[in-house]
C-alpha positions in Angstrom: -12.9 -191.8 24.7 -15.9 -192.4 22.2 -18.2 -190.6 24.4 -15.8 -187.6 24.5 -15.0 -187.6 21.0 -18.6 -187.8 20.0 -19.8 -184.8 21.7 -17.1 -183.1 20.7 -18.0 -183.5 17.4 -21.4 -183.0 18.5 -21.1 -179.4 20.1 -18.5 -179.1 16.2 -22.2 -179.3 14.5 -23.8 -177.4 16.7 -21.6 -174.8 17.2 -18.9 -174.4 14.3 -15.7 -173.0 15.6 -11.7 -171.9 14.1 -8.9 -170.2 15.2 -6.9 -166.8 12.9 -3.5 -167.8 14.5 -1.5 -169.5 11.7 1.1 -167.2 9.7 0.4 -167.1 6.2 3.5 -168.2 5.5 6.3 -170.4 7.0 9.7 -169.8 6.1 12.3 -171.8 5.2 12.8 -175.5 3.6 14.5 -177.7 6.0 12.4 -180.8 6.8 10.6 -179.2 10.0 9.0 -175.9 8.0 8.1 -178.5 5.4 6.5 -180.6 8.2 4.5 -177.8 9.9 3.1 -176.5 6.1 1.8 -180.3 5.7 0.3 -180.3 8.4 -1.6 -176.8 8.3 -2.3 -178.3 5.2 -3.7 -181.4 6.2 -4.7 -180.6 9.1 -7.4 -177.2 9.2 -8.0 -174.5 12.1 -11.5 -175.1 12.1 -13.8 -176.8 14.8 -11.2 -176.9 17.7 -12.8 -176.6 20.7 -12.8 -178.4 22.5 -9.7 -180.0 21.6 -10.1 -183.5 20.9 -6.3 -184.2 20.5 -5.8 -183.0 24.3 -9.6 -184.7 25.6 -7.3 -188.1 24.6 -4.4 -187.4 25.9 -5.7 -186.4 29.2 -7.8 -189.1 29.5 -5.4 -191.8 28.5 -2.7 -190.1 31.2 -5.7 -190.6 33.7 -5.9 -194.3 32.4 -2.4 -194.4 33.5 -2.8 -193.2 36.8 -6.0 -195.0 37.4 -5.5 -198.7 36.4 -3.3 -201.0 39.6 -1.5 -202.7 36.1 0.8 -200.0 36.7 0.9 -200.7 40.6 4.2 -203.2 39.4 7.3 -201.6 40.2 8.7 -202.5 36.5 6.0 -200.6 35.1 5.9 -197.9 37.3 7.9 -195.3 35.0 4.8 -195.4 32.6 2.3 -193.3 34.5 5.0 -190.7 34.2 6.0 -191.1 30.8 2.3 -190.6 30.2 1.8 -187.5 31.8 5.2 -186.6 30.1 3.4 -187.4 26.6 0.6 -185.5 27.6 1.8 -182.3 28.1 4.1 -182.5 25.6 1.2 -183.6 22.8 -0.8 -180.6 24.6 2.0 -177.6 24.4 2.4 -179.1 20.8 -1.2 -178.2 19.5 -0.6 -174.6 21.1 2.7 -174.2 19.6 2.0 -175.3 16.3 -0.9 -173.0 16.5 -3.9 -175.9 16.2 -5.1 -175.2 19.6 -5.6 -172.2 21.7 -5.7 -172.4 25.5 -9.1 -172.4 25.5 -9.4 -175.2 23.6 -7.3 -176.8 25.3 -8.8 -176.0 29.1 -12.2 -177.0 27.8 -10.4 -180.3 26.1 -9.1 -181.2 29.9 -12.5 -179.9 31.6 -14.5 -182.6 29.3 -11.6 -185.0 30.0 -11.6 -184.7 33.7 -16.1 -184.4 33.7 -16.0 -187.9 32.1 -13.2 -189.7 34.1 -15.8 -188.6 37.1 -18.4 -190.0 36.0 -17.0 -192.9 34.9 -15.4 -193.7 37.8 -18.3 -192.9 39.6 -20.3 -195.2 37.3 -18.0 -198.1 38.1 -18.3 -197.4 41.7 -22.0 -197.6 41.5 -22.8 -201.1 40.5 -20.6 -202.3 42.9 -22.5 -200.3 45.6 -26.1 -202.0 45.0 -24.4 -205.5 44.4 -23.6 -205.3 48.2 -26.7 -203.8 49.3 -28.9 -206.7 47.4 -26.6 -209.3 49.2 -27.6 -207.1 52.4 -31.6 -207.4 51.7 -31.6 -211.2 51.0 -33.5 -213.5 53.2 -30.9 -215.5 55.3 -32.8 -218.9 54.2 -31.0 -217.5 50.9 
């Protein structure tokens, strides 16, 4: 996730990006308009691809799926709440107008390239552990 969130804010400096898609002006004052103008306060269309908040949750829903933790039949109904979190945090940032789809494909694309090479990554030490055991002399 620090790898991911770091050249994300990497290609930010390099390559500044926003969105237009916000109204100017959301109506009304029950307690869900007055949450949505606090966050377009807080919370700026500016530098959004990739999305970050969608590069986490994909990559945590892939922890999910990955680790045997979850193997346990009590704990099996996690890897689908996950993936149940995920999409909803990633329709979220698209319907509260933080995130475009193409923020949020390039979010998953840099989510799914790291998982990969991760996973390759912890394949391949494993790999030429077994081949050096292979190579030893057998007066080893």
């Amino acid at each position: 996730m620090f790898a991911g969130m770091t050249m994300a804010l990497l290609f930010y400096a390099i390559v500044p990006n926003g969105l237009a898609l916000r109204p100017h002006y959301v109506s009304g004052n029950d307690i869900f308009a007055q949450a949505v103008r606090s966050l377009y306060r807080t919370d700026t269309p500016i530098n959004v691809c990739p999305s970050i908040h969608v590069f986490n949750s994909v990559t945590l829903m892939l922890a999910y799926y990955r680790c045997r933790c979850f193997d346990a039949p009590r704990l099996r109904w996690m890897r689908p709440a996950a993936a149940v979190l995920c999409v909803s945090i990633t329709l979220s940032t698209m319907l509260l107008k933080q995130h475009s789809v193409i923020d949020v494909v390039f979010g998953m694309l840099l989510a799914f390239a790291l998982d990969g090479i991760a996973a390759e990554m912890q394949r391949a030490p494993q790999t030429t552990q077994r081949n050096r055991r292979q190579r030893q002399p057998e007066w080893l």
